[in-house]
VMD Tcl script that builds the backbone (N, CA, C; Angstrom):
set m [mol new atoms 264]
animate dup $m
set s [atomselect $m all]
$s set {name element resname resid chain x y z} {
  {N N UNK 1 A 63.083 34.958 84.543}
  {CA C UNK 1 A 64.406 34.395 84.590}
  {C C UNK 1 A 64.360 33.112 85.412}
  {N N UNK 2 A 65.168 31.876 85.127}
  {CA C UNK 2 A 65.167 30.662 85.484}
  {C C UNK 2 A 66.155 30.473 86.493}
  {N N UNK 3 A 65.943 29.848 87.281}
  {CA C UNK 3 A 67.011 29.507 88.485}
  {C C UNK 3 A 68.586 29.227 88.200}
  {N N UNK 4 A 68.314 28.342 86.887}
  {CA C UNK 4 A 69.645 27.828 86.361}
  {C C UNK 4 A 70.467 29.193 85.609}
  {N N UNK 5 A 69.259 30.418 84.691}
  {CA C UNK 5 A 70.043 31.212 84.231}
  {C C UNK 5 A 70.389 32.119 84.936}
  {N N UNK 6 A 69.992 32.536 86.108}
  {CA C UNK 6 A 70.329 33.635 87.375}
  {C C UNK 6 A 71.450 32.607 88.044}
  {N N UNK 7 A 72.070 31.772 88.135}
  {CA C UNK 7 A 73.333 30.960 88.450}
  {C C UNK 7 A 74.363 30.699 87.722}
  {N N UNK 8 A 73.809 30.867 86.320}
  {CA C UNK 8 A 75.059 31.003 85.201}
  {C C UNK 8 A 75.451 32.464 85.163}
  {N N UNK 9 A 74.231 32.994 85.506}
  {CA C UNK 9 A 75.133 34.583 85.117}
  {C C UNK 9 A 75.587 35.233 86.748}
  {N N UNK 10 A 75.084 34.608 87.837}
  {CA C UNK 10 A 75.966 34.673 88.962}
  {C C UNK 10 A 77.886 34.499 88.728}
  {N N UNK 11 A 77.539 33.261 88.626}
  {CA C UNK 11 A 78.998 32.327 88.192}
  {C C UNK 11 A 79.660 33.082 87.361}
  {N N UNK 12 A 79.107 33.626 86.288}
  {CA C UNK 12 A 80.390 34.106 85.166}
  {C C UNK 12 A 80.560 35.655 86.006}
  {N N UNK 13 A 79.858 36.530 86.459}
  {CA C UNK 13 A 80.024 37.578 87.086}
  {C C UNK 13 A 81.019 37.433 88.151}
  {N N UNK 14 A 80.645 36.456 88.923}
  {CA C UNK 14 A 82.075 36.367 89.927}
  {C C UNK 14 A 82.975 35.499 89.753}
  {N N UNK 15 A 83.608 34.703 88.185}
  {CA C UNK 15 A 84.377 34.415 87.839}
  {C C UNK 15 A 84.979 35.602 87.501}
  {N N UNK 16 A 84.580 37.033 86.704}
  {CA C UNK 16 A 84.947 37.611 86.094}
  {C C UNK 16 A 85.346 38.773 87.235}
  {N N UNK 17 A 84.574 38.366 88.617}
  {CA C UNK 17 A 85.814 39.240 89.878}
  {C C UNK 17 A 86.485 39.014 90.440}
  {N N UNK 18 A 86.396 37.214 90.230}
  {CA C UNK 18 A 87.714 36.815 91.218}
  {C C UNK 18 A 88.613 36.766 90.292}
  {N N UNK 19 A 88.933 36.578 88.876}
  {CA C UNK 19 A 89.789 36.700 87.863}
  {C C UNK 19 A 90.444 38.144 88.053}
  {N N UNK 20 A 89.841 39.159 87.856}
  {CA C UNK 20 A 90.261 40.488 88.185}
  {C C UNK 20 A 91.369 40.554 89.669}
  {N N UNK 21 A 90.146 40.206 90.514}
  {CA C UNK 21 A 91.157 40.184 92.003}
  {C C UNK 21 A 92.369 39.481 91.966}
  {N N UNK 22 A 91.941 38.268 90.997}
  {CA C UNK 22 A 93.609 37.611 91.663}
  {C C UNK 22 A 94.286 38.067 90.678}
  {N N UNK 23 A 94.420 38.561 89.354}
  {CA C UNK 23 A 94.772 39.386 88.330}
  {C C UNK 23 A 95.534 40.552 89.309}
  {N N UNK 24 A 94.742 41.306 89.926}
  {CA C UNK 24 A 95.228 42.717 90.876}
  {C C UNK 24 A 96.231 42.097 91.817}
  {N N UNK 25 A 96.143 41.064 92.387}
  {CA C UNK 25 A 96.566 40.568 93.836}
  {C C UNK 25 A 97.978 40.231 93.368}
  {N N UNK 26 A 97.873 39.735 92.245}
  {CA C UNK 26 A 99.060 39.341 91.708}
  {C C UNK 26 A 100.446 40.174 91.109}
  {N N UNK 27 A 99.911 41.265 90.562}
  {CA C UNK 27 A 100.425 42.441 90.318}
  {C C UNK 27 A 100.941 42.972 91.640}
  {N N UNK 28 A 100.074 43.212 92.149}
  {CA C UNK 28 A 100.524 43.634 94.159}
  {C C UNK 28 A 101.612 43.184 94.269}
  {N N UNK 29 A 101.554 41.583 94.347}
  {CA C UNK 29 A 102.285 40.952 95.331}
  {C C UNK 29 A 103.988 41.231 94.249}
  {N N UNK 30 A 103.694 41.112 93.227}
  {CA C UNK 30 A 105.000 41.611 92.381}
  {C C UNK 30 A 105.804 43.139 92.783}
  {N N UNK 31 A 104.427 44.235 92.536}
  {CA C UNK 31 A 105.403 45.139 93.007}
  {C C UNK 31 A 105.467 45.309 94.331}
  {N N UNK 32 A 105.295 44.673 94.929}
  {CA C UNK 32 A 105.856 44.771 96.679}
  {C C UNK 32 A 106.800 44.018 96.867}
  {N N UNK 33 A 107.508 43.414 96.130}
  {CA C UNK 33 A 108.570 42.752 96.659}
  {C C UNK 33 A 109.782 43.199 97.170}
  {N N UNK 34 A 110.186 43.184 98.555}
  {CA C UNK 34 A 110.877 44.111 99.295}
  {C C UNK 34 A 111.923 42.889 99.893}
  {N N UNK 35 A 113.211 42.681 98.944}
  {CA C UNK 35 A 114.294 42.012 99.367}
  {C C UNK 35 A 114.661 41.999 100.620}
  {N N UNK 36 A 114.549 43.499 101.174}
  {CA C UNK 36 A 115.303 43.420 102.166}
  {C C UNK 36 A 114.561 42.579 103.501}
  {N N UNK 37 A 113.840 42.652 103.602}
  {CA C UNK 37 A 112.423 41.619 104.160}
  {C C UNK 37 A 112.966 39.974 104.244}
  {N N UNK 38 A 113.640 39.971 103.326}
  {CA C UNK 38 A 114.328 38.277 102.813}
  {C C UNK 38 A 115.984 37.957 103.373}
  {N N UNK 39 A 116.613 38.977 103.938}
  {CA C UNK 39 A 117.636 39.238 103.896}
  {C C UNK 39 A 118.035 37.751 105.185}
  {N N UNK 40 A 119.060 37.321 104.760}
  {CA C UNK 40 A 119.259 36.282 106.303}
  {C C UNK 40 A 120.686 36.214 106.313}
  {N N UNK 41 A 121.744 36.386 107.234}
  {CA C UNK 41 A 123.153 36.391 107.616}
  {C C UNK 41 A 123.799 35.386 106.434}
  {N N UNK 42 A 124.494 36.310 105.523}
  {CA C UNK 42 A 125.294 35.154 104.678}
  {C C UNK 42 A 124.588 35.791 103.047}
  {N N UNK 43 A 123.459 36.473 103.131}
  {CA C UNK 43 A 122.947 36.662 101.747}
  {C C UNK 43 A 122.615 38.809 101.443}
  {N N UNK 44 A 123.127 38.829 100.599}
  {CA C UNK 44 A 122.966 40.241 100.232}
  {C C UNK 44 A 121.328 40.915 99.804}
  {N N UNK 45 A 121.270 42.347 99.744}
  {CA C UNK 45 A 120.488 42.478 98.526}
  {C C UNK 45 A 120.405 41.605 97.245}
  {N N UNK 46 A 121.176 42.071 96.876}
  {CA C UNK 46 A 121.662 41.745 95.555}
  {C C UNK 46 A 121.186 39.947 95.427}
  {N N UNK 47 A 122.169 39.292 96.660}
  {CA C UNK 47 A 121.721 37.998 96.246}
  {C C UNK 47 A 119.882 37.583 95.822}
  {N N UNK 48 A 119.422 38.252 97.062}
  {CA C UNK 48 A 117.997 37.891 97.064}
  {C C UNK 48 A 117.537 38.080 96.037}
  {N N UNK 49 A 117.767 39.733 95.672}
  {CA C UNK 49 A 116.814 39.919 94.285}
  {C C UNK 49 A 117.427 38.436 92.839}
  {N N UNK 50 A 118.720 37.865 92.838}
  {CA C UNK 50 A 118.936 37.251 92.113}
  {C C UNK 50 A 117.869 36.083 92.321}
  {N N UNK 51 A 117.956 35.147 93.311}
  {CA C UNK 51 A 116.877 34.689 93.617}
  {C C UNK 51 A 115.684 34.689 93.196}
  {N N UNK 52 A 115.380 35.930 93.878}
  {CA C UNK 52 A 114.012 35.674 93.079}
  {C C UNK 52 A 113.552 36.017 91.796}
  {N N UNK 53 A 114.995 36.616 90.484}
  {CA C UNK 53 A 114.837 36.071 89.527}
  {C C UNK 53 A 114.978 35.157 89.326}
  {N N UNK 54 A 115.906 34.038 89.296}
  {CA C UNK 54 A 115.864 32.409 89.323}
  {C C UNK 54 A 114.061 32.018 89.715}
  {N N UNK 55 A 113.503 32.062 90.837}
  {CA C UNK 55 A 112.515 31.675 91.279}
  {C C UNK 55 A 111.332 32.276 89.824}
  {N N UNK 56 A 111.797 33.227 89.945}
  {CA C UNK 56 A 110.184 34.033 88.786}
  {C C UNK 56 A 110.370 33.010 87.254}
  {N N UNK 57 A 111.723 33.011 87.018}
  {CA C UNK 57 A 111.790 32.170 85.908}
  {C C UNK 57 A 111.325 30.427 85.952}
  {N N UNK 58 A 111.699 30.344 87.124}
  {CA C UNK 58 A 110.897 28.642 87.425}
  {C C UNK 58 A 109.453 28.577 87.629}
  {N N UNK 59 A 109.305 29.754 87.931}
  {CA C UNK 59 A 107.192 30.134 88.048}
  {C C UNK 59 A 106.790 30.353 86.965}
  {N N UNK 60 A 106.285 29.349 86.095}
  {CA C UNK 60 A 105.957 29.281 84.592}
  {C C UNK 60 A 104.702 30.264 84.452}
  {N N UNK 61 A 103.776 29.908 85.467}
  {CA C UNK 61 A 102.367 30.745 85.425}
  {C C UNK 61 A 102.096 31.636 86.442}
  {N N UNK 62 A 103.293 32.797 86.854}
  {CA C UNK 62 A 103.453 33.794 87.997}
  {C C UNK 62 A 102.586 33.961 88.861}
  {N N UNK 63 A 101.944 32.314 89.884}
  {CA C UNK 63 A 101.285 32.452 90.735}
  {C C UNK 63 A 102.017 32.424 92.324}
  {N N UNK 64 A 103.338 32.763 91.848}
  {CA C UNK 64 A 104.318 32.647 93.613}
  {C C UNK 64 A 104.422 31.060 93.934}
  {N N UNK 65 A 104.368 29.481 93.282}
  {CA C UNK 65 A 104.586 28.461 93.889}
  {C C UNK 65 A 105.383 28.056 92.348}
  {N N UNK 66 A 106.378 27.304 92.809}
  {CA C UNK 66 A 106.723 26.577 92.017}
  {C C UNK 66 A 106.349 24.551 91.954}
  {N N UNK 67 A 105.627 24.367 91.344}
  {CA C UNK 67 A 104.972 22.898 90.839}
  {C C UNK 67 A 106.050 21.886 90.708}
  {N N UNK 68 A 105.672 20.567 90.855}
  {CA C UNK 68 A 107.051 19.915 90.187}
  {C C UNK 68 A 107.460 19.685 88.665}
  {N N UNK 69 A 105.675 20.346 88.219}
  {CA C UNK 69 A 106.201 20.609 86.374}
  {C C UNK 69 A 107.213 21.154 86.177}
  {N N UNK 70 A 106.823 22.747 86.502}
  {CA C UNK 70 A 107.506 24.174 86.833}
  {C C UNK 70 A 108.748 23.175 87.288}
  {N N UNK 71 A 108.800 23.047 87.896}
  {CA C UNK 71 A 110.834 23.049 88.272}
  {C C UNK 71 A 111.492 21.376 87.255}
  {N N UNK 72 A 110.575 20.792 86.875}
  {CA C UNK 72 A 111.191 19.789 85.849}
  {C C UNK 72 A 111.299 20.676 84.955}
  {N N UNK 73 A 110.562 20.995 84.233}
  {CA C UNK 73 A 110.651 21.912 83.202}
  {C C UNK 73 A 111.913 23.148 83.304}
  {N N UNK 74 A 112.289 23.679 84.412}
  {CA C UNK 74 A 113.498 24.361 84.415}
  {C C UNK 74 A 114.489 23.803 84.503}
  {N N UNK 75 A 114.269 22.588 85.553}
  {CA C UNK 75 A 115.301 21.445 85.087}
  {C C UNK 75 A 115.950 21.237 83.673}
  {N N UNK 76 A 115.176 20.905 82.831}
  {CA C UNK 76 A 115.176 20.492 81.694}
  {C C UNK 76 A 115.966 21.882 80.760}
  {N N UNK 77 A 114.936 23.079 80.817}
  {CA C UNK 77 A 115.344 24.214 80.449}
  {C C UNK 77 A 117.278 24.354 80.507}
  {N N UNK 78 A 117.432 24.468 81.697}
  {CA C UNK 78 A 118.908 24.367 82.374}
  {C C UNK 78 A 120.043 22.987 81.779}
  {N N UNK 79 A 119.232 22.483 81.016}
  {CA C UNK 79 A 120.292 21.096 80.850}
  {C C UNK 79 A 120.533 20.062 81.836}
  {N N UNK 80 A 119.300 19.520 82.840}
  {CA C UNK 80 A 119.870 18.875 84.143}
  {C C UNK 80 A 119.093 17.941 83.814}
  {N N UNK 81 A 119.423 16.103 83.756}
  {CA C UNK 81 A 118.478 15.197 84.061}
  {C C UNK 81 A 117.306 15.080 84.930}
  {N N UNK 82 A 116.534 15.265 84.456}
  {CA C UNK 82 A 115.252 15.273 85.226}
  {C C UNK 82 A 114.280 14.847 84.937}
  {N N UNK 83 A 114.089 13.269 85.495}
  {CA C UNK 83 A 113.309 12.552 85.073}
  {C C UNK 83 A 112.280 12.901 86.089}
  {N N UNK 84 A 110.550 11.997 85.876}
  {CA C UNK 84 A 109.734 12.321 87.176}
  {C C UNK 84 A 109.773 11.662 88.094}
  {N N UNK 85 A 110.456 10.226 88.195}
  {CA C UNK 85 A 110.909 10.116 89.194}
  {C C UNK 85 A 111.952 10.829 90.266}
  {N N UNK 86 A 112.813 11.995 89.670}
  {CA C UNK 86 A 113.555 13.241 90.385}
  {C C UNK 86 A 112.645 14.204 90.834}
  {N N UNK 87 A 111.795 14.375 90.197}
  {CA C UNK 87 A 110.742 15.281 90.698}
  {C C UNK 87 A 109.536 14.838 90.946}
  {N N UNK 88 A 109.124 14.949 91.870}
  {CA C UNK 88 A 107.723 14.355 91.834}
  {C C UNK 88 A 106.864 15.185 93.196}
}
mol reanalyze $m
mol bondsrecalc $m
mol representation Tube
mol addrep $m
């Protein structure tokens, strides 16, 4: 076996665990989401969890950040001018 092919098949092996992990991590971090954790004087349950449907729907690729694609694009979605100079 060649240096280069014991590094390609390194690489795809731990592409194929960190894909998994953040695959798992991601799932986690979904079902742990514990509103009440979020709660701040002025906002309900209820509000939060609304929230962070609004938020999940602006997270195009459910990695927890919203991009300034991601939120032009909901911009847009929503009917709001949004050029990239508004977002950037």
């Amino acid at each position: 076996m060649t240096e280069k092919s014991f590094s390609r098949k390194n690489l795809a092996f731990f592409g194929v665990v960190f894909y998994k992990k953040l695959e798992m991590n991601l799932e986690l971090a979904k079902a742990e989401f514990i509103p009440e954790n979020y709660i701040v004087p002025g906002l309900t349950t209820q509000d939060i969890l609304d929230l962070k449907e609004v938020f999940d729907d602006f997270d195009l690729n459910s990695d927890g950040l919203i991009t300034p694609v991601e939120l032009r694009s909901a911009l847009i979605r929503y009917e709001t001018n949004a050029s990239k100079n508004t977002v950037s």
